[in-house]
N, C-alpha and C positions, 0 to 999 in steps of 0.2 A: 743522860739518856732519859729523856721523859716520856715514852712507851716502851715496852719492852717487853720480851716472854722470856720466864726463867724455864730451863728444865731440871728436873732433879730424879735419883731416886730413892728407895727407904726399903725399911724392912729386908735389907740383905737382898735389894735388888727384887724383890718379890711386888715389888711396886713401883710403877711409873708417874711422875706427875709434871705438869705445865700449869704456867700460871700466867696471868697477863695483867698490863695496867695498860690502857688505849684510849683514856681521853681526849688524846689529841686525835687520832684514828677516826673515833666517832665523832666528833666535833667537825672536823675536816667535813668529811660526811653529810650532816646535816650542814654547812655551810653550802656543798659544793650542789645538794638535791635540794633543798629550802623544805625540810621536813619536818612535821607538825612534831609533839612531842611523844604519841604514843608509837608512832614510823619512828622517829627518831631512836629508841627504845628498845622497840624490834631490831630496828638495819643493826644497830649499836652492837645487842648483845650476838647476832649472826656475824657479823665482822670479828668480834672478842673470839668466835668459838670458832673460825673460819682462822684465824691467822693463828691460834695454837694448834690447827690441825695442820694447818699447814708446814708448819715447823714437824710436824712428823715424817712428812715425805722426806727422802732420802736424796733421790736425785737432784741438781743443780737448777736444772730445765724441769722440773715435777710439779705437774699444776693442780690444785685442789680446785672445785667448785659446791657449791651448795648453794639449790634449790628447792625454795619452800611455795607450794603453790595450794591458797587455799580459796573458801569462799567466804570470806568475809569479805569487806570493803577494802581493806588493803591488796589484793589479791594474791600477792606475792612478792620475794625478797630475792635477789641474787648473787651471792658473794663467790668473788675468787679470792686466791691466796695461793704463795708459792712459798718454796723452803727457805728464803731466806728474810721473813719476816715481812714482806708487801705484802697488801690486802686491798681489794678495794668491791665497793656494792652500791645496789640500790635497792630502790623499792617499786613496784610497779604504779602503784596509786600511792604518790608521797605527804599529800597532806590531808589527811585521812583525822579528822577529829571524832573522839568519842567519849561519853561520860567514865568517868574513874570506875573503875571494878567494885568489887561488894568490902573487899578490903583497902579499899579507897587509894589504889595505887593505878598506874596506866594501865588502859583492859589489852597488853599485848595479843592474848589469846584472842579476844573479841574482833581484834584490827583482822587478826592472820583469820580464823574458823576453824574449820575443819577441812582435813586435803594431806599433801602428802610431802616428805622430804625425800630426796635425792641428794645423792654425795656422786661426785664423779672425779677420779682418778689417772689423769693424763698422766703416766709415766713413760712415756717414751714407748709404749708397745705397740703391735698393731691396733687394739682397742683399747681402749680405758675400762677400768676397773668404774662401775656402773652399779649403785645400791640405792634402795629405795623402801621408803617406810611410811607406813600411816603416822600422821601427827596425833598424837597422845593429847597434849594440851594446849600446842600453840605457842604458848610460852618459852620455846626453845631449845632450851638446858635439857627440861626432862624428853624432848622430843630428840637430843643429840645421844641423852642418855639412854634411848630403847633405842635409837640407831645401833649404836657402839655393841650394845649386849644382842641384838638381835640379828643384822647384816654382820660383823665383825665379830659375833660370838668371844667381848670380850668387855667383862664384868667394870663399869666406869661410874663416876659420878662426877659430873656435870655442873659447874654452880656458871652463872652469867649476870653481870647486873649494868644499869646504865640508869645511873642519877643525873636529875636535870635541875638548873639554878631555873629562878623564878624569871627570869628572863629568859627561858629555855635554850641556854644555852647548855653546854654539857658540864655538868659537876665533875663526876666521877662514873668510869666507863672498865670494867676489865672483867676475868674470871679464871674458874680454873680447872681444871681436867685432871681428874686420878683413877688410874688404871691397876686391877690386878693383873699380876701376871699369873700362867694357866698351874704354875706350882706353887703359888699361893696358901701358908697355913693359916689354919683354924683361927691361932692367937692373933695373926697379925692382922686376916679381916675385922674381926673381933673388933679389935685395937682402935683400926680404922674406921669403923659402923660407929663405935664410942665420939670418935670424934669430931664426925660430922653431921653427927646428932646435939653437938654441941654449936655449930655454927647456923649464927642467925641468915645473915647474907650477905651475899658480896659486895653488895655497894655500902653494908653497913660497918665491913671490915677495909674495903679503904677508905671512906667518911672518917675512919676513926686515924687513918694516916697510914693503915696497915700498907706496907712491898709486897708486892709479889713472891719475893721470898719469904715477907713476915704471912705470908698468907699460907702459905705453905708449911712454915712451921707449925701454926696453928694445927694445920687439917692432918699432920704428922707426925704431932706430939709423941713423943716416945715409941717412934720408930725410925728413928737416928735418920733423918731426911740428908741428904747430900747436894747440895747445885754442884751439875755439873754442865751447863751450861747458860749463857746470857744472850740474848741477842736484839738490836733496834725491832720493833715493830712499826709502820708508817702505814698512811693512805696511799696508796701509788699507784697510777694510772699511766698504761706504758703506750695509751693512743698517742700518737700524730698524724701529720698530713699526710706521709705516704703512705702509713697505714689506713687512712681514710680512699685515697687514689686509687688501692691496689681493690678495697672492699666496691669502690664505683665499677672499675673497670670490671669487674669480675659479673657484676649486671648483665653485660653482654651489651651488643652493637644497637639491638632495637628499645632495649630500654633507656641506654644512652643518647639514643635519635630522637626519644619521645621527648625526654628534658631539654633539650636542645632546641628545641620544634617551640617547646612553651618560651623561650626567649627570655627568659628570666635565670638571676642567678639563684642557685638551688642554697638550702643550710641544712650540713649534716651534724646529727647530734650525737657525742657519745654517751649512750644508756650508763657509764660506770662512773664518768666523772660531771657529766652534763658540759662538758665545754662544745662551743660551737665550732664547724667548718666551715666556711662561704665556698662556693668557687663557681666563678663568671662563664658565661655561655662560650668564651674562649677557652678557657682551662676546659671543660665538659667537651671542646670539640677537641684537645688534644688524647682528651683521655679516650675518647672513640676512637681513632686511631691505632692507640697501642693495644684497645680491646679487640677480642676475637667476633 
């Protein structure tokens, strides 16, 4: 399994944690959009934090999304992810270049600005569960981490990283989520604040070859950490053609007559994986037809 999300937890249950390794996820990614390296970076670590949340859903059918819409050049990113470890996103401007930050690393914050996230919660109910938050820095992590404390009034820390070879392809890609729980003691925040004050960063913790679970050890040294769960993480895009047919048809009669009229074959794209659809002024006349 070469992506994957571990879950675990520590301190007598009084703590939650997820961890991911998703090179291949983000790689996928930038292969599938052709995105520069500082989009790369961004979608990377939104994908990392999107497919560990997503493993929090519960239901089988429970769909996660996260949207980041800011003003900078990149304007925005849009990741889903469901409970059994699929993930897939983009970026809205994907090859977005910009000089290195002040700390000479990719200016993620710069690409993204300033604007707002959004988490949206499809569980099977009449409405989805629907939260929204000013972006803090852009950067992600600390923007998931006021999410979490702020809409979900529950105390987390957030690390995300996404290293890139000289050939921008992707080095190293994952990160990790730890949550108090709301009966949480003294000693064992304590314990915890201790030891994530000792970690530098997550791309510099698997650089070094660190698991997901050794990543975890790490962040919960001596609060008897537990996996109790493994599971694949992948890129995975569940368009096809009929899911393309049904989003034409659904146009309605006159905006199907209008392409029709233009006499050429149309190409549809999908925003999550970028693969193309063709389909001929014949196929476009069948689909008039079944449309209302």
């Amino acid at each position: 399994m070469t992506d994957y999300i571990v879950r675990a937890t520590a301190g007598e249950a009084q703590i939650r944690a997820f961890a991911c390794t998703a090179k291949g996820v983000v790689e996928k990614a930038r292969q599938a959009h052709n995105t520069s390296p500082v989009v790369t970076a961004a979608l990377g670590r939104l994908l990392c934090g999107g497919v560990m949340m997503g493993s929090m859903l519960k239901g089988e059918e429970d769909l996660l999304t996260l949207q980041i819409k800011g003003d900078g050049p990149m304007q925005g990113l849009m990741v889903t992810a469901d409970s059994r470890g699929n993930v897939k996103g983009y970026a809205t401007v994907p090859d977005v270049i910009l000089p290195a930050s002040a700390a000479g690393k990719l200016d993620v914050g710069g690409a993204i600005g300033q604007g707002t996230l959004r988490v949206i919660k499809d569980m099977g109910l009449k409405e989805p569960y629907v939260g929204q938050t000013l972006l803090q820095t852009g950067e992600i992590a600390e923007d998931l981490t006021y999410y979490f404390a702020t809409s979900e009034q529950v105390p987390s820390s957030v690390g995300l990283g996404v290293l890139m070879e000289r050939g921008n392809t992707v080095k190293q890609a994952g990160g990790f989520i730890v949550q108090l729980m709301p009966f949480a003691e003294e000693g064992v925040i304590a314990r915890l604040e201790e030891n994530l004050s000792r970690i530098t960063s997550v791309t510099a913790m698997l650089d070094e070859g660190k698991t997901p679970e050794q990543m975890l050890e790490c962040i919960l040294e001596g609060l008897n950490c537990e996996i109790t769960e493994v599971m694949p993480a992948a890129f995975t895009c569940n368009c096809d053609r009929s899911r393309i047919e049904k989003v034409l048809i659904s146009l309605g009669k006159q905006e199907l007559h209008d392409m029709i009229d233009e006499g050429q074959e149309i190409e549809v794209n999908c925003h999550f994986c970028n693969k193309q659809y063709k389909f001929s002024v014949e196929e476009l006349k069948q689909l008039y037809h079944k449309s209302r």
